[in-house]
C-alpha positions in Angstrom: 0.0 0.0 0.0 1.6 3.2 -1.1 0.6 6.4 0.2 -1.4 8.9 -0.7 -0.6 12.3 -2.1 -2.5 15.1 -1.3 -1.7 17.5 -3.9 -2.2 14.9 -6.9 -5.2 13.3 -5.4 -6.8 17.4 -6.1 -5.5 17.6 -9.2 -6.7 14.3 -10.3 -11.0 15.3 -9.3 -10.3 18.8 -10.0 -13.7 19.4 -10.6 -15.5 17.7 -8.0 -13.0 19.8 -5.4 -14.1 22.9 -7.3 -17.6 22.2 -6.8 -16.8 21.9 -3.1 -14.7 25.1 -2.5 -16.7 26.6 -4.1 -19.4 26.0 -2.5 -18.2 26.0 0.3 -16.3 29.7 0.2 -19.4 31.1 -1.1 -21.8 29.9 1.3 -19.6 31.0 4.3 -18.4 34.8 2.4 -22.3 35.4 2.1 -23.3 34.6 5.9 -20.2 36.8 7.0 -21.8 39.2 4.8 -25.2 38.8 5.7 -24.5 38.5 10.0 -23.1 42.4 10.0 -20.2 42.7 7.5 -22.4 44.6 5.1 -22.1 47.3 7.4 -18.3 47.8 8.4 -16.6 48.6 5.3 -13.1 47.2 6.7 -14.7 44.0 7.3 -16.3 43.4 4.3 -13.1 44.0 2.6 -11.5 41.5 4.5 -14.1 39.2 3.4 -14.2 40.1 -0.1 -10.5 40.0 -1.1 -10.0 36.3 0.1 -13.0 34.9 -1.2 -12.2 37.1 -4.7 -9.3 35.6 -5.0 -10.3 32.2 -4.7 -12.8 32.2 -7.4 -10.6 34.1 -9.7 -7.9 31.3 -9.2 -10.6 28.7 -9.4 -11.5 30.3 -12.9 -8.4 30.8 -14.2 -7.7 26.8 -13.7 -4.5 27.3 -11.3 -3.0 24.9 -9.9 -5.1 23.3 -6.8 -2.3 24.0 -3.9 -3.0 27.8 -4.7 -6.2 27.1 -4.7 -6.4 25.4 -1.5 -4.5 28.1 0.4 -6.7 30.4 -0.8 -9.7 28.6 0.0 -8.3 27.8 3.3 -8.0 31.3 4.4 -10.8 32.7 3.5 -13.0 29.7 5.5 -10.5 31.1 8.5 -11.8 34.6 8.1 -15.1 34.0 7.3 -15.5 31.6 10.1 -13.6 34.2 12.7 -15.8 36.9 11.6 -19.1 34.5 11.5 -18.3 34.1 15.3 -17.6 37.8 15.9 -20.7 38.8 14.8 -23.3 36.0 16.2 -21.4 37.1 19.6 -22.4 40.4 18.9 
């Protein structure tokens, strides 16, 4: 049994990942949006740039490592400012 890599596991279902992150990245950007982002203008940029940048690298077929670290930083912001604001 060899083991299994990551990175060229991704790149193998491409698509069915992109369905995922993006889903995923979308759902979460809008919610952070939606709980009181809309209103602070720093915070919405802080959402917005993130989840931006991940669907511009999903549509310009990068490769999926960018992708994932992209992805993987905006769920962190989203899901700090999520609990920010349902605290609030």
């Amino acid at each position: 049994m060899g083991t299994i890599n990551v990175s060229s596991e991704m790149e193998f279902n491409r698509f069915g990942w992109i369905a995922i992150i993006l889903t995923i990245v979308g759902c979460l950007g809008g919610v952070a949006v939606g709980l009181g982002a809309i209103e602070n203008t720093f915070a919405l940029i802080v959402i917005v740039i993130p989840t931006m940048l991940t669907l511009s690298l999903l549509l310009a077929v990068s490769p999926m490592k960018y992708i994932t670290y992209a992805a993987a930083t905006s769920v962190v912001i989203d899901l700090v400012l999520i609990s920010y604001y349902a605290m609030t």
